[in-house]
ZAMI-509523 format. One record per residue (C-alpha): residue number from 1; x, y, z. Coordinates in steps of 0.001 Angstrom, whole numbers, plus 524288, in hexadecimal, padded with zeros to 5 digits. Example, Ala and Ser with C-alpha at 12.3 -4.5 7.8 and 13.67 -1.06 7.14 Angstrom:
<sites>
(1 (8300C 7EE6C 81E78)),
(2 (83566 7FBDC 81BE4)),
</sites>
This chain:
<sites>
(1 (9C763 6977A 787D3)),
(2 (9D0BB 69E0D 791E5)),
(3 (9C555 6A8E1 795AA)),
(4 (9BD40 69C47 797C5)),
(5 (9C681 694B2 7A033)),
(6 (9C955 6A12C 7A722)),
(7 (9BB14 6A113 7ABEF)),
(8 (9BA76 69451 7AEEE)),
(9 (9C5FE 69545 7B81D)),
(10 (9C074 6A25F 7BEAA)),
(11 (9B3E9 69BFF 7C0F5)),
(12 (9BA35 68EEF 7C816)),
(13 (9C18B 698DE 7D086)),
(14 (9B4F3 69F72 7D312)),
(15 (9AF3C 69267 7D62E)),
(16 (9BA7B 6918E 7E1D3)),
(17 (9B9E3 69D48 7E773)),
(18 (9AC85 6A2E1 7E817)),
(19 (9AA37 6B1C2 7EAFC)),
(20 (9AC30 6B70E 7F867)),
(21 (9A180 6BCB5 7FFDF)),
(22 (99E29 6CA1E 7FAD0)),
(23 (9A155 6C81E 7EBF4)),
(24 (9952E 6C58F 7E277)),
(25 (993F4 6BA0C 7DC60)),
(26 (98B9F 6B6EC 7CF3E)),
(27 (98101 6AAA6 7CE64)),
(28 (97A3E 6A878 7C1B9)),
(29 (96C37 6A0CA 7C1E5)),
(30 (9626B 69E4A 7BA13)),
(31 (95406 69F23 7BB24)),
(32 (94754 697BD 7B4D6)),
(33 (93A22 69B4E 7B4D3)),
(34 (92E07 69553 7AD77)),
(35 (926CB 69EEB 7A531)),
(36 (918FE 695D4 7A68F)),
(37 (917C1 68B61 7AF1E)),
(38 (9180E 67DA6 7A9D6)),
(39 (90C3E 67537 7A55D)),
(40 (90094 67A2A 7AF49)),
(41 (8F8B0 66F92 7B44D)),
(42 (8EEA7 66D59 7BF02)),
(43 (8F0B2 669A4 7CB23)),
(44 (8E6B6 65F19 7D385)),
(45 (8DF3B 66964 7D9EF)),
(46 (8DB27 66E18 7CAFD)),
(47 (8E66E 67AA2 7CC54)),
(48 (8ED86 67FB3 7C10E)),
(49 (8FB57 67E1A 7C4CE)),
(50 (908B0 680B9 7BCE1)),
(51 (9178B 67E42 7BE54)),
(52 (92410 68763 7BA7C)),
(53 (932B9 688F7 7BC34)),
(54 (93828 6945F 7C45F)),
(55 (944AC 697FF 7C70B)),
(56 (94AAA 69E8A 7D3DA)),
(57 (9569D 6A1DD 7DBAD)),
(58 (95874 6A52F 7E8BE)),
(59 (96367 6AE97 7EF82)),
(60 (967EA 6AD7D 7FDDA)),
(61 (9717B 6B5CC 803DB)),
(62 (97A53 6AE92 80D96)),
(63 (98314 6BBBA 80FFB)),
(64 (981E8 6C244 81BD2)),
(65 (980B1 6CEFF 815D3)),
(66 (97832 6D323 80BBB)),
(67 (979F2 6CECA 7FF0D)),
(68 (9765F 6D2B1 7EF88)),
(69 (971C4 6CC56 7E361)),
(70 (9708C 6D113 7D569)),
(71 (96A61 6CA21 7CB4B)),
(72 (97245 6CFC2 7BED2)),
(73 (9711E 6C6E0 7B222)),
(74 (965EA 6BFB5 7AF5F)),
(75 (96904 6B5FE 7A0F4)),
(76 (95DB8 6B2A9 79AF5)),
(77 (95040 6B72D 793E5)),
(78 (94699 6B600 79D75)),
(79 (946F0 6BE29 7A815)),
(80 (93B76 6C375 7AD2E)),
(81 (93C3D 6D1AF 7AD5E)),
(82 (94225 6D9AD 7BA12)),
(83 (942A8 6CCE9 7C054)),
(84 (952C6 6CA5D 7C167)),
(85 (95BEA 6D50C 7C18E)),
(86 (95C52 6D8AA 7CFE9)),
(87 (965F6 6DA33 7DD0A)),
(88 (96058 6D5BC 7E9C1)),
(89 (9666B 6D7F3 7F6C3)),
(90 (965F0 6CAA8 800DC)),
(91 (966B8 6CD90 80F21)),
(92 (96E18 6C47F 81696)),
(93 (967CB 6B67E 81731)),
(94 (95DEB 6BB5D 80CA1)),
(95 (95910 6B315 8019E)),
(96 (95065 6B629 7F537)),
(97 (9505F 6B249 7E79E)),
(98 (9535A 6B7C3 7DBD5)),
(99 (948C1 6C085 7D549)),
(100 (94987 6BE0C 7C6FB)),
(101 (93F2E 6B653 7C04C)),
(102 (9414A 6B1A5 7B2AD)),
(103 (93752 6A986 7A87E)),
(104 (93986 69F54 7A130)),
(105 (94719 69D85 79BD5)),
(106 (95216 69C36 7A617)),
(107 (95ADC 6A75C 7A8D8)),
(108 (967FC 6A74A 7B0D4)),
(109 (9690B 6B35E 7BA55)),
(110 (97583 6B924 7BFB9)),
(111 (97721 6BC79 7CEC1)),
(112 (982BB 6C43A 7D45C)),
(113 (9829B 6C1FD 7E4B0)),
(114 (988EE 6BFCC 7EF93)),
(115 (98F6E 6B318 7F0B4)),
(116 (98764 6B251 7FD84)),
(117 (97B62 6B1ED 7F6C5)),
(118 (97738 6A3C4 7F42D)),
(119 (9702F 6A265 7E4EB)),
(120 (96724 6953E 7E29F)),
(121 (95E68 69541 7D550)),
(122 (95366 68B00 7D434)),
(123 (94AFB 6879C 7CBAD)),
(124 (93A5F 68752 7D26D)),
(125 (92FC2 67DF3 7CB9E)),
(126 (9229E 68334 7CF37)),
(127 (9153E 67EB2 7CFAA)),
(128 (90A7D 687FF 7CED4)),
(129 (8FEA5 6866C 7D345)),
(130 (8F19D 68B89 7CFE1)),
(131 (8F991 68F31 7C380)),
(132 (8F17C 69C75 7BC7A)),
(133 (8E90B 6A0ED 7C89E)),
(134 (8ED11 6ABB9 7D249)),
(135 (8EDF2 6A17E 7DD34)),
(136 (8FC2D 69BE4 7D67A)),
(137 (905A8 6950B 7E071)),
(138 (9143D 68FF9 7DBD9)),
(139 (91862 6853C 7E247)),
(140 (92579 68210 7E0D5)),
(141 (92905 6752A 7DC5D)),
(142 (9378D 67428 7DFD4)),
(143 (9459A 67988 7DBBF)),
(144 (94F18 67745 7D5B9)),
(145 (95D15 67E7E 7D535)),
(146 (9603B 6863F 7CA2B)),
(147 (9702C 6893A 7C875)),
(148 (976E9 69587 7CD87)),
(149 (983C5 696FA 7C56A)),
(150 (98F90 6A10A 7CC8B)),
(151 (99565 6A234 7BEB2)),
(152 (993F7 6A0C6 7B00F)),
(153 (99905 694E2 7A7ED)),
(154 (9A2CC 698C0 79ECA)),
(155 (9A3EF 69728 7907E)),
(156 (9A8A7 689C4 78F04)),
(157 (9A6A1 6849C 79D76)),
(158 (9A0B6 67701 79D70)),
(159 (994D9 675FB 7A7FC)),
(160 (98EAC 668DA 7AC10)),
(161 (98162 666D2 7B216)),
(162 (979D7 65AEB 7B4B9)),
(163 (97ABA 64EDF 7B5D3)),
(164 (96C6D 6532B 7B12D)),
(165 (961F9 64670 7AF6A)),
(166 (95B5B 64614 7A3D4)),
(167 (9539E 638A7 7A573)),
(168 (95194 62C6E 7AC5E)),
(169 (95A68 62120 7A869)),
(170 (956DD 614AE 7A13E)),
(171 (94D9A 60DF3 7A9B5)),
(172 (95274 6012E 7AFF8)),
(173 (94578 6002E 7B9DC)),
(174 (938E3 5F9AC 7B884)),
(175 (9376F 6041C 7C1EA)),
(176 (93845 60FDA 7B8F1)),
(177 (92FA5 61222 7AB74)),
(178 (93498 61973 79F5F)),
(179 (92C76 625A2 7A20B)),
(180 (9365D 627B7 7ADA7)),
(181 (9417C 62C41 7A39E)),
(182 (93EE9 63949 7A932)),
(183 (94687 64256 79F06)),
(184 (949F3 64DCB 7A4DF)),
(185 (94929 65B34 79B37)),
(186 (9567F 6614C 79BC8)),
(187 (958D1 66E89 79944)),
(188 (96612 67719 79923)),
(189 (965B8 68652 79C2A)),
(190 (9709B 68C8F 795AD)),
(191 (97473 69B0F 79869)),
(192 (97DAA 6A2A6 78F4F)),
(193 (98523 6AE3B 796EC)),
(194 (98B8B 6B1C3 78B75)),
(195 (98952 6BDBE 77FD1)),
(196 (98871 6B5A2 77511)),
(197 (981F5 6A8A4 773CC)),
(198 (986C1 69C1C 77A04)),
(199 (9878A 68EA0 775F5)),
(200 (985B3 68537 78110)),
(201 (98973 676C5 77ECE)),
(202 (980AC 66BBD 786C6)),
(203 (987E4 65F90 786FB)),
(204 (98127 65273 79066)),
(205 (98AF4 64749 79698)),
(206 (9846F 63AD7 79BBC)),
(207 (98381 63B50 7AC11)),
(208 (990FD 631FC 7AA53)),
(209 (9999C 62B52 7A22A)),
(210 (99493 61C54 7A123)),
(211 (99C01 6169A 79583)),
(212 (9A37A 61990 78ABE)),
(213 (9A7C4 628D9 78907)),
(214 (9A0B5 6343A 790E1)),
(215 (999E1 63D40 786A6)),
(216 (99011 645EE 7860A)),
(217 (98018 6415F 78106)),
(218 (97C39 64C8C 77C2B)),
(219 (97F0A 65C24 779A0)),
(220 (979E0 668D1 774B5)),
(221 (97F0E 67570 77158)),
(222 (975E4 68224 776A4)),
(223 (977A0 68F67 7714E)),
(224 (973E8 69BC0 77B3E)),
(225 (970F2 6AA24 77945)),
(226 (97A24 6B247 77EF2)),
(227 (977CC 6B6DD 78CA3)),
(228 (96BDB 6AD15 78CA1)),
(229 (96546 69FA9 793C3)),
(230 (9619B 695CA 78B27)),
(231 (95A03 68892 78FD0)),
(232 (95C6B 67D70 788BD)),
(233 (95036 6748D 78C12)),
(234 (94E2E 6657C 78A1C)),
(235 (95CB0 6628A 786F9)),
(236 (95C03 65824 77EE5)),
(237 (9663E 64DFB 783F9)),
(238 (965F3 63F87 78109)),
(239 (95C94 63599 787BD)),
(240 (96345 62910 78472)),
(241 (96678 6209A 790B4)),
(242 (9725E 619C7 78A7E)),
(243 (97933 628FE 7885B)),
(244 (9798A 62913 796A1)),
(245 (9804A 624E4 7A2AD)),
(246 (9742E 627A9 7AA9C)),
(247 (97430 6285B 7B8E1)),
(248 (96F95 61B5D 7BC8C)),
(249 (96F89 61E39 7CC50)),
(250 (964EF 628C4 7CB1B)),
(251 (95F03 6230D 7BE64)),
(252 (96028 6306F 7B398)),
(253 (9664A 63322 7A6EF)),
(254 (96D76 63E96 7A9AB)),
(255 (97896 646EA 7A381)),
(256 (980FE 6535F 7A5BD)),
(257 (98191 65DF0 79C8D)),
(258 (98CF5 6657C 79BD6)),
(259 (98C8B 67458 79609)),
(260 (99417 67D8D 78F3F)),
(261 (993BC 68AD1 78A9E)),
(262 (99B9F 694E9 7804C)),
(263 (998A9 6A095 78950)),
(264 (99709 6A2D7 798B2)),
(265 (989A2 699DB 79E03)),
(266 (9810A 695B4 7A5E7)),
(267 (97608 689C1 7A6C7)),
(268 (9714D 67F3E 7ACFF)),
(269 (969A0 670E7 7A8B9)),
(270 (95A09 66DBE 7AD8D)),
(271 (9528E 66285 7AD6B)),
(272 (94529 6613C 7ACF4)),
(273 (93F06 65526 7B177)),
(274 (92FB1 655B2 7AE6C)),
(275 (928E7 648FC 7B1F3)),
(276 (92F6D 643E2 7BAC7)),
(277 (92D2C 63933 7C853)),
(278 (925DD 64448 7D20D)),
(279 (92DC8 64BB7 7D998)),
(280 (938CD 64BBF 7CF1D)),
(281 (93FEC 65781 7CC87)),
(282 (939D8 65E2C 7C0CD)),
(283 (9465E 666E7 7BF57)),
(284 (955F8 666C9 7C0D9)),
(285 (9606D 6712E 7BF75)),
(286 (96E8E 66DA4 7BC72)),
(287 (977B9 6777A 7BE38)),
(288 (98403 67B40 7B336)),
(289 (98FB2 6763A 7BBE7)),
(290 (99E3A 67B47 7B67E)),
(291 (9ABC4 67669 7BA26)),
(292 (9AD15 67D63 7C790)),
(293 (99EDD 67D5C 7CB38)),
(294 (99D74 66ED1 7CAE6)),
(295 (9AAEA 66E0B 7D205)),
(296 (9A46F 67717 7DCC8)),
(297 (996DA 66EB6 7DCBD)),
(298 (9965D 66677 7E9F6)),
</sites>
């Protein structure tokens, strides 16, 4: 317990004072890629066309001097081969991305920079057209971010993320119909940085406390291979409007989930929202937020 609380006290001083120019600095992210694209259809014009999940992250160097970045760790089981692994030199004022491309399960891959040397992960859907010929085009689709983490949890540090929607509220509209319930499909990416396996515990709290005593709706305990990333897809947390507080002023059912782990981790929550009014955002990332990084959020 002492180790523990030591840790936790070394990181909230970290927090305060961040590294001075020159000294390296470690970011963790992870990284998503669809093996096959998703349900291939055909367009208007009579065109095969297909849609996938890629992952990305992009480097900038702000310094004025040159600056380096080594990709040393990589957790997980997918990695395609000689793809991650590598140190890059940025000019001054030089962006890039980096080159490792993974299938299928997520991964979370360790960076050691230059403070000056901004990190952002997102998260691509794509759209492929002509989907099987040699005249293929991706077309984006839009982004959205993926977390960058400066530090492991610790064993026994509680993390929050959310409030994270998993529906639309009872209806009170003659304006609305029930096939606008909208569930969202939540999933929870859990990644054990420790040598032997690790049980995570999921616990949900209603978006507020409405009446009577604040407890939690629902909960699961998650076991992970050492030194490995597990998904957890399609977390099956209640439904039932009257378990809720919901947030009336923007009309959901939402929750937050808090986290915790018996050895050193990392994660973060999705959901997917298939189905939805056009133009509605098919996908959301929620970050893992600990004591002093939600006390540093804006």
């Amino acid at each position: 317990m002492r180790a523990v609380s030591f840790a936790l006290i070394a990181a909230a001083l970290l927090a305060a004072h961040p590294p001075a120019a020159g000294q390296e600095v470690t970011t963790y992210y992870p990284t998503f890629g669809a093996e096959t694209p998703n349900s291939p259809g055909t367009d208007s014009g009579g065109h095969v066309f297909a849609e996938y999940w890629e992952s990305t992250c992009g480097l900038f160097n702000l310094s004025s001097t040159p600056e380096t970045v080594t990709a040393d760790e990589v957790l997980g089981d997918r990695l395609a081969p000689g793809t991650c692994g590598f140190t890059y030199t940025y000019r001054p004022g030089e962006g890039g991305f980096a080159p490792c491309a993974f299938f299928g399960l997520p991964n979370f891959v360790r960076l050691r920079h230059s403070p000056k040397i901004t990190v952002d992960a997102q998260l691509i859907r794509y759209r492929v057209a002509c989907w099987g010929t040699s005249r293929y085009a991706g077309l984006p689709q839009g982004y959205t971010s993926l977390p960058t983490y400066g530090r492991l949890f610790q064993a026994g540090e509680r993390t929050t993320a959310g409030p994270v929607e998993l529906r639309t509220q009872a209806f009170q509209s003659d304006c609305a119909t029930p096939n606008q319930v909208y569930n969202r499909r939540i999933n929870v990416t859990l990644a054990n940085y420790g040598h032997v396996p690790a049980t995570f515990t999921i616990v949900a709290y209603p978006f507020r406390r409405f009446d009577g005593p604040y407890e939690p709706v629902w909960s699961e305990n998650v076991v992970v291979d050492a030194r490995s990333v597990r998904q957890v897809n399609d977390v099956q947390i209640p439904r039932t409007i009257n378990d809720y507080d919901v947030n009336r002023k923007i009309g959901s059912m939402s929750v937050w989930l808090t986290i915790t782990s018996d050895q050193p981790y990392l994660g973060y929550v999705s959901s997917v929202f298939e189905g939805g009014e056009p133009g509605s955002l098919p996908f959301q990332v929620f970050p893992l937020r600990g004591a002093e990084t939600a006390a540093s959020s804006p």
